[in-house]
C-alpha positions as CSV (number, residue, x, y, z in Angstrom):
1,X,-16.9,14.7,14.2
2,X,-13.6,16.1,12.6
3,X,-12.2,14.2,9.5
4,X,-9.7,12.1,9.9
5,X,-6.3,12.2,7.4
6,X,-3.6,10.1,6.8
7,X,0.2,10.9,5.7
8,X,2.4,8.3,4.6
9,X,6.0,9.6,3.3
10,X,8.7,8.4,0.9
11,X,11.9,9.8,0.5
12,X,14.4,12.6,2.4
13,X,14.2,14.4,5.5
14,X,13.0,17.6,3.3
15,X,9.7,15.2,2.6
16,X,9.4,14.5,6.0
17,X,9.7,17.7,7.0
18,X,7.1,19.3,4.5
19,X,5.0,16.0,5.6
20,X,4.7,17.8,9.2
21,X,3.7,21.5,7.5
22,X,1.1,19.6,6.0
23,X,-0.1,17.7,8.9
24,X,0.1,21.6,10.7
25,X,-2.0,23.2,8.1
26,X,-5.1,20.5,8.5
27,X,-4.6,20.3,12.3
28,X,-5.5,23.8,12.1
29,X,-8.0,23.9,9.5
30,X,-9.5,21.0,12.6
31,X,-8.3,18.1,10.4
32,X,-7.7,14.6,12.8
33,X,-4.3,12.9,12.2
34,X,-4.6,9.2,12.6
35,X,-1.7,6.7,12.4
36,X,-4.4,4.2,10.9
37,X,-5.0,4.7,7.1
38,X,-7.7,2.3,7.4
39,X,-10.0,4.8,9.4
40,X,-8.8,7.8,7.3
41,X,-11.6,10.1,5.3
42,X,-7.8,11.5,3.7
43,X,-5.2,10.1,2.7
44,X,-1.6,11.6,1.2
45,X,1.1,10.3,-0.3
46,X,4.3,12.6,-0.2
47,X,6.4,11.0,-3.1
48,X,10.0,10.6,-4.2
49,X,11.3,10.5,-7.3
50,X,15.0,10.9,-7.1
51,X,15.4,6.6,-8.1
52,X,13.2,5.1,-10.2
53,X,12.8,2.5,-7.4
54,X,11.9,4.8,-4.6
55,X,8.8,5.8,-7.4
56,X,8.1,2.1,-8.4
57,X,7.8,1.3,-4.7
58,X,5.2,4.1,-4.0
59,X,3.4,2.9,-6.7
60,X,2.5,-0.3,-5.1
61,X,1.3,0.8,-2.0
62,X,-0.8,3.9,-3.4
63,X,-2.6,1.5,-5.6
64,X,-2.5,-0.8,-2.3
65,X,-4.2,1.8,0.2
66,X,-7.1,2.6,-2.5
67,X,-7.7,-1.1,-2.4
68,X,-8.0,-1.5,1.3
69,X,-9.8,2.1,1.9
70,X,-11.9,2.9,-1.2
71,X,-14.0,5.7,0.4
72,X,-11.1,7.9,1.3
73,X,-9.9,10.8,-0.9
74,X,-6.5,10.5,-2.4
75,X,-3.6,13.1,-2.7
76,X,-0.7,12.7,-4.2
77,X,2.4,15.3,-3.0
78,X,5.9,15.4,-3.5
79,X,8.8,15.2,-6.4
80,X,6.1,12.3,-8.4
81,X,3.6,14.7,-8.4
82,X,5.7,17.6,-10.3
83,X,7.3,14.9,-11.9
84,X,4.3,13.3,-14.0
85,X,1.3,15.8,-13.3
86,X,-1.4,15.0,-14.7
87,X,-0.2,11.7,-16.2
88,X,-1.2,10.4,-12.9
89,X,-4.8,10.9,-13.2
90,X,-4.9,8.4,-15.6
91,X,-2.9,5.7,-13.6
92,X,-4.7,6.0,-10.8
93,X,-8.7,7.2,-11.4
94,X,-9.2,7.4,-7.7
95,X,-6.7,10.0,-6.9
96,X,-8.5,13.6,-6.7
97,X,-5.2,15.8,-6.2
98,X,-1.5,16.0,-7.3
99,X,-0.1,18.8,-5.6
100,X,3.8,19.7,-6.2
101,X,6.3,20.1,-3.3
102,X,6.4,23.6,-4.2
103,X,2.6,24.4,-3.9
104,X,2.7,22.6,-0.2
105,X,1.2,25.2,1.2
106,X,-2.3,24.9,-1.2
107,X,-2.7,21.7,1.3
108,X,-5.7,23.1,2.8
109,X,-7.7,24.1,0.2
110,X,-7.2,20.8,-1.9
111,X,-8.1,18.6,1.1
112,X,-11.7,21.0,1.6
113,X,-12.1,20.0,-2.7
114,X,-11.1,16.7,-3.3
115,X,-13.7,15.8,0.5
116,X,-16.3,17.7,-1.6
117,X,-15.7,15.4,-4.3
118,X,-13.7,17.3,-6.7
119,X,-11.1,15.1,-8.9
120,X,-8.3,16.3,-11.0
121,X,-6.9,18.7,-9.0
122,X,-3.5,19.8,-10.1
123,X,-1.8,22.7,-7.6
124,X,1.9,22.3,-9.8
125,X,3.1,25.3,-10.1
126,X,3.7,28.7,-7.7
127,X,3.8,28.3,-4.0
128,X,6.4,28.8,-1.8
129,X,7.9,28.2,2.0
130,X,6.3,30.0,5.5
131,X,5.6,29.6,9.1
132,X,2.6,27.1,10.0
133,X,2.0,26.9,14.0
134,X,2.6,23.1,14.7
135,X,3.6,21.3,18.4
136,X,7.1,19.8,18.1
137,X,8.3,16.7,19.4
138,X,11.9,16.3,20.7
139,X,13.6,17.2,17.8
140,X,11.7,18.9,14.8
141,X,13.1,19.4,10.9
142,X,12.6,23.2,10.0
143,X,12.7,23.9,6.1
144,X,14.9,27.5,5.7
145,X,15.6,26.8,2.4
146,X,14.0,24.8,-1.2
147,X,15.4,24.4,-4.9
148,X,18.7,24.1,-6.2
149,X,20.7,26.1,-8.6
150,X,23.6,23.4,-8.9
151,X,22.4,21.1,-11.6
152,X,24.8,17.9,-11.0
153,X,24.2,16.2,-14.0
154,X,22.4,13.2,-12.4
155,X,20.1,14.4,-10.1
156,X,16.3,15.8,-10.9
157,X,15.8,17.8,-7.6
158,X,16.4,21.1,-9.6
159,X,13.7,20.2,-12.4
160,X,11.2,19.3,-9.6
161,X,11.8,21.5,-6.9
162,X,13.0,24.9,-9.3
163,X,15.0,27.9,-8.2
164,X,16.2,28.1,-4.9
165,X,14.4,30.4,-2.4
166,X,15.2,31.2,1.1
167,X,13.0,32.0,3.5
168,X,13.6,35.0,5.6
169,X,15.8,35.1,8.7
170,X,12.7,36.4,10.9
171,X,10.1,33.5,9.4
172,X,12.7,31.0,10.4
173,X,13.7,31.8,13.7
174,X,9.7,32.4,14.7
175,X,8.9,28.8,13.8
176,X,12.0,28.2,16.0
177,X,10.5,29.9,18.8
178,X,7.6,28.4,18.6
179,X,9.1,24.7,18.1
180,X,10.8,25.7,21.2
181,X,8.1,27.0,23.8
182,X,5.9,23.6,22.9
183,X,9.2,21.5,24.1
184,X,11.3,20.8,21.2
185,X,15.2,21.0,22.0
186,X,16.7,19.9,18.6
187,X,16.4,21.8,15.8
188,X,17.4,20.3,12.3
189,X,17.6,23.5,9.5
190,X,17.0,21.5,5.8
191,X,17.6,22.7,2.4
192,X,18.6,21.0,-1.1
193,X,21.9,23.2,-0.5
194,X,21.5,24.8,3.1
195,X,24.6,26.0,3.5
196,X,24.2,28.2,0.6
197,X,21.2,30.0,2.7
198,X,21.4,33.5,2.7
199,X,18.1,36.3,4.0
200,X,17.7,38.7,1.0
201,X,16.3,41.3,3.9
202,X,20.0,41.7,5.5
203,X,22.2,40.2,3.7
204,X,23.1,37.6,6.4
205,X,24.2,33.9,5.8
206,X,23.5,30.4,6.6
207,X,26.2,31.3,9.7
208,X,24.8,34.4,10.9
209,X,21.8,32.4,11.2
210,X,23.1,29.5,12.8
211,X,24.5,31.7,15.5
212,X,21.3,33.9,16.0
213,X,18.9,30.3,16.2
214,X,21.6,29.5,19.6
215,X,20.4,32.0,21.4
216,X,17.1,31.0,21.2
217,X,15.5,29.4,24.8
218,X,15.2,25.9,25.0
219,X,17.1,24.9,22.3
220,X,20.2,22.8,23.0
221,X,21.4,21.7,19.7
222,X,21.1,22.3,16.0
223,X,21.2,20.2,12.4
224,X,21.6,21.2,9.3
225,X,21.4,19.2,6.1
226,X,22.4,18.6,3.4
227,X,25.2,20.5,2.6
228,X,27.1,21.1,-0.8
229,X,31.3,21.2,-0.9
230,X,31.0,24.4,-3.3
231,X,29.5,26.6,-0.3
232,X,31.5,25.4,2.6
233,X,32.8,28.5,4.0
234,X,35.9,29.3,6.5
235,X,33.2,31.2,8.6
236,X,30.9,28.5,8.8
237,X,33.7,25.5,10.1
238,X,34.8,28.1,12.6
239,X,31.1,28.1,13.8
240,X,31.8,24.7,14.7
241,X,35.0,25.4,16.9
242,X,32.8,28.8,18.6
243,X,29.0,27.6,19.0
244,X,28.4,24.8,21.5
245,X,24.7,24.4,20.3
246,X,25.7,23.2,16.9
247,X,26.0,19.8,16.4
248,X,29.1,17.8,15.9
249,X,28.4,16.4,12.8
250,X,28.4,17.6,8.9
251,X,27.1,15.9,5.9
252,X,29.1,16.6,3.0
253,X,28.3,14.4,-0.3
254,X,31.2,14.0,-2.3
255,X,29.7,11.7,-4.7
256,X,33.3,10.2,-6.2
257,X,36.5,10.8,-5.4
258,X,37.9,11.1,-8.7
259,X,37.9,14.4,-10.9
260,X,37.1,12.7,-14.2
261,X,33.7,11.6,-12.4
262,X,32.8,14.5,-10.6
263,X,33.5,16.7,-13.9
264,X,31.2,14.7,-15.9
265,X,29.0,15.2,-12.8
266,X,29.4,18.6,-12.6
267,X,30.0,18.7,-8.8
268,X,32.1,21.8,-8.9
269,X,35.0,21.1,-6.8
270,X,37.9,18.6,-6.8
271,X,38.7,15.3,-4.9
272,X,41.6,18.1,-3.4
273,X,39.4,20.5,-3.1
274,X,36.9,18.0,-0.8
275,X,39.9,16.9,1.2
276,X,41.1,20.5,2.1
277,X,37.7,21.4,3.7
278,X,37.9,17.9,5.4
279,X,41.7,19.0,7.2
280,X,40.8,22.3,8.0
281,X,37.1,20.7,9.9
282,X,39.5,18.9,12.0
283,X,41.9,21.2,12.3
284,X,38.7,23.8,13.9
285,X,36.7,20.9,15.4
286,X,38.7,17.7,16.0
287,X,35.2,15.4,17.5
288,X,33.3,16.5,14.6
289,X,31.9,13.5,12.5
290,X,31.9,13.8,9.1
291,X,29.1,11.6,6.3
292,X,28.8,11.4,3.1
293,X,27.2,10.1,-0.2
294,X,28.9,8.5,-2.7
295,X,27.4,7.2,-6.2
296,X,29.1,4.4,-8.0
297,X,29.1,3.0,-11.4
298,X,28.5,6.7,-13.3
299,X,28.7,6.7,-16.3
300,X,32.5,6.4,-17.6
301,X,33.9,5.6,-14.1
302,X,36.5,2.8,-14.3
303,X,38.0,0.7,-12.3
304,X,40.8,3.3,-11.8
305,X,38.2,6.2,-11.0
306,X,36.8,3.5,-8.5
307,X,39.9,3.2,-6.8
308,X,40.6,7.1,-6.6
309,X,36.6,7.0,-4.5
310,X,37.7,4.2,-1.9
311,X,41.1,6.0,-1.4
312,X,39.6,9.6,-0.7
313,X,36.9,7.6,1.6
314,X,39.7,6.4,3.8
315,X,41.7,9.7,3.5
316,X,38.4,11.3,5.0
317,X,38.1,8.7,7.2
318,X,34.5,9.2,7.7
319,X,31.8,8.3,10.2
320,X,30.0,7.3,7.6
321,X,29.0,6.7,3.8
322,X,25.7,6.2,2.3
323,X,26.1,4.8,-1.1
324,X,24.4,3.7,-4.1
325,X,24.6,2.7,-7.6
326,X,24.1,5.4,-10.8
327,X,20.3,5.2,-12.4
328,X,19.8,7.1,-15.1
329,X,16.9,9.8,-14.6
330,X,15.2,11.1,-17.9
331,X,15.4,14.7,-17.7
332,X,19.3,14.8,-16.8
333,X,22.2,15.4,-18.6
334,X,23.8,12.4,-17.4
335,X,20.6,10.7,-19.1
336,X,22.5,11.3,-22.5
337,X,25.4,9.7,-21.2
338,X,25.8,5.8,-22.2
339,X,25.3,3.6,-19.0
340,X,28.2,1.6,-19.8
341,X,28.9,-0.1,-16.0
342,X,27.4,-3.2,-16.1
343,X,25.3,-3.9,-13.6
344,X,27.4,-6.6,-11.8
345,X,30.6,-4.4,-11.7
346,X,27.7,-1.8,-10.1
347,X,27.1,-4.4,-7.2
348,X,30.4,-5.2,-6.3
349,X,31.8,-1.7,-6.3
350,X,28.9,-0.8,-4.1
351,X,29.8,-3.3,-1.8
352,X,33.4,-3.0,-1.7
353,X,32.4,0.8,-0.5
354,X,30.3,-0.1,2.0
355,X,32.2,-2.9,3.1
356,X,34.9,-0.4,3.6
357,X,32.5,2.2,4.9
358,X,31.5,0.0,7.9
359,X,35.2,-0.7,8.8
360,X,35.5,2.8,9.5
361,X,32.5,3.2,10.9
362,X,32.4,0.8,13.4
363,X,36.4,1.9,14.0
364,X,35.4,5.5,15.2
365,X,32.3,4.1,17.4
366,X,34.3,2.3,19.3
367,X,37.1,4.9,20.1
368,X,33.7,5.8,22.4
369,X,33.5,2.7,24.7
370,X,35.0,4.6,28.3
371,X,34.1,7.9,27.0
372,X,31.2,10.1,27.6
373,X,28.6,10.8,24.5
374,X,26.9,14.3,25.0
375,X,23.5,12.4,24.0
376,X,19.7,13.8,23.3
377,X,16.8,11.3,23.6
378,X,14.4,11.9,21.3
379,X,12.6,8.8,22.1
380,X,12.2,6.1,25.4
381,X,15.6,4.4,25.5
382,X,16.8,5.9,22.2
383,X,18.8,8.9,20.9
384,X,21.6,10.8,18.9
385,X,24.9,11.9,19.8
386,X,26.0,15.3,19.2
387,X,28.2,13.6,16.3
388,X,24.6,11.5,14.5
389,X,25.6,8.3,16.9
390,X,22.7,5.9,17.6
391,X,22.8,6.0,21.1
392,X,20.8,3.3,23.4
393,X,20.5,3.8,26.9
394,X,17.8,1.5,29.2
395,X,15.6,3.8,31.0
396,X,16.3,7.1,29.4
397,X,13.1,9.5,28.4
398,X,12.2,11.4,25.8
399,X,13.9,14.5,26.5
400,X,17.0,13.4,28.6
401,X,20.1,15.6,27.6
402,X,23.2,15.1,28.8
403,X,26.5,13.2,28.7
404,X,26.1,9.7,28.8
405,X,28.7,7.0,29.7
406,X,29.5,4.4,26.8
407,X,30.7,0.6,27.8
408,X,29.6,-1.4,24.5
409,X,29.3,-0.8,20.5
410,X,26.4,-3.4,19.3
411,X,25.9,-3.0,15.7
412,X,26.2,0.7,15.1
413,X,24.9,1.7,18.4
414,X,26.4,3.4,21.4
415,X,25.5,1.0,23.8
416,X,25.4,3.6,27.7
417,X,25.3,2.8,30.7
């Protein structure tokens, strides 16, 4: 009878996606996946730690799922188990493993250990990023690169998830092949800072590979996230105006639009700077739809430095803005900083963002009602629009592709005929 293991994950799309290498590795080490934790002889936890909530909240239910199944074995993977280490052990007696996002690949062998009964495993340190044969669904997230070099002064990824590294061009595009020939047609490449991807065999970049993933069989379009201002190259928004396979959306955070803030963040580029890639994206590609992240209440940002955000907001006019209010992070340099924005003024700048966020939002969607959305259904009924639209179309399968007439916007959905 093969063991049975459960994966629950927190967090970004890079969690998610390292949650399916996982899920790969034990599948072939003849592992059972099962979508009930109660039945599970394993069960993992992929953590997040960039917000102290998004921790607090995993908290609860780890301590949660060792109530309800006491005879499983418990790992613990992700940014909280890099983050606290051993610490954890303590807090939790139950747990047998932590195992850092960077020693992903150890997966294996820790499961085979902590079923023996083995208990205070720690796999922190080392590791790195390869191919793992795995079936694909419709569309499938495929790591190319981890780490980040960038340090904004806010944000832990680089102190949890070290150096970048890049995997090589050939690793890449064989997990692409292989995604491909078990039916995936939607390829998303993921990376801290993807675009600043490069294959230290050839010399080739994050658009070199772009353009060499298209010409792969079977796969009609491509992803990437997320992406950082600093690396946006002229080649790479001409790749949206020459390769039909890529995708008509980018994610580019911004983070603030004024240059006080993004100094103190130390973001690297200039509310100017952000706009100018913005004009010359629409001047290559004009259906291309452009998110973004935004962080309010910094520390130091006033109400003018507020203002200068919701101006370059509508200036971008983006398709969309995922927002949130500052938390300090121990670890950061922005941790030194005082957090002077009161909580209240916190709350109503974030919803005076979002507020304006959806006015846009909803604007562009339904410029689409009479128009045709080049739509891929990744599930019964449901799918994405080349440009990230919800799309919701009765009767479609998993798998459809194709252009798709729109007569209604409900909510933030394409509504198709």
């Amino acid at each position: 009878m093969n063991r049975k293991f459960y994966i629950r994950t927190f967090g970004c799309q890079m969690n998610a996606a390292d949650s399916s290498v996982m899920r790969g590795i034990l599948e072939n080490r003849s592992f059972e996946f099962t979508e009930k934790p109660e039945e599970a002889d394993l069960i993992i936890f992929n953590s997040c730690s960039i917000r102290e909530h998004a921790e607090d909240r995993m908290f609860s239910n780890l301590g949660l799922a060792m109530k309800k199944n006491p005879k499983a074995a418990f790992i613990l993977a992700g940014c909280t188990a890099k983050r606290h280490g051993a610490k954890l052990f303590k807090r939790f007696p139950h747990l047998g493993a932590v195992v850092a996002p960077s020693e992903l690949f150890s997966i294996g062998e820790t499961a085979e250990k902590v079923l023996s009964g083995a208990a205070g495993i720690e796999a922190l340190e080392g590791g790195g990023y390869g191919f793992v044969p795995r079936h694909g669904g419709v569309s499938e997230f495929v790591v190319i690169q981890t780490g980040c070099d960038n340090y904004c002064s806010y944000c832990v990824v680089p102190f949890l998830r070290a150096a970048e590294r890049y995997r090589p061009a050939e690793d890449i595009l064989r997990e692409v092949r292989c995604l491909a020939a078990s039916g995936t047609k939607e390829i998303v490449f993921l990376g801290q800072n993807v675009n600043s991807y490069r294959d230290e065999k050839t010399g080739g970049d994050f658009t070199d590979l772009l353009a060499r993933a298209a010409e792969i069989d079977g796969i009609l379009r491509i992803r990437f996230l997320t992406s950082h201002p600093k690396d946006i190259s002229a080649k790479l928004i001409d790749e949206f105006a020459r390769n039909p396979r890529l995708a008509r959306h980018l994610h580019l955070p911004v983070q603030s639009g004024s240059d006080s803030v993004l100094l103190a963040m130390n973001r690297k580029y200039t509310s100017a700077d952000y706009l100018g890639i913005v004009e010359k994206l629409r001047e290559s590609a004009k259906d291309v739809a452009l998110t973004t992240d935004v962080i309010v209440g910094f520390p130091g940002e006033t109400d003018s430095d507020f203002a200068d955000t919701l101006a370059l907001i509508r200036k971008a006019d983006f398709d969309g803005v995922y927002a949130f209010k500052y938390s300090p992070r121990e670890g950061t340099a922005s941790f030194k900083m005082e957090d002077d924005v009161p909580e209240e003024v916190k709350k109503e700048r974030l919803s005076a963002g979002l507020a304006l966020a959806k006015e846009l939002a909803l604007k562009k969607r339904e410029a689409y009602i009479g128009q045709k959305a080049e739509t891929l259904f990744e599930n019964n009924d449901v799918g994405h629009s080349s440009q990230n639209y919800l799309v919701f179309k009765k009767g479609a399968k998993a798998g459809d592709f194709g252009q798709v007439p729109v007569k209604a916007v409900s909510g933030f959905r394409l509504m198709a005929e």
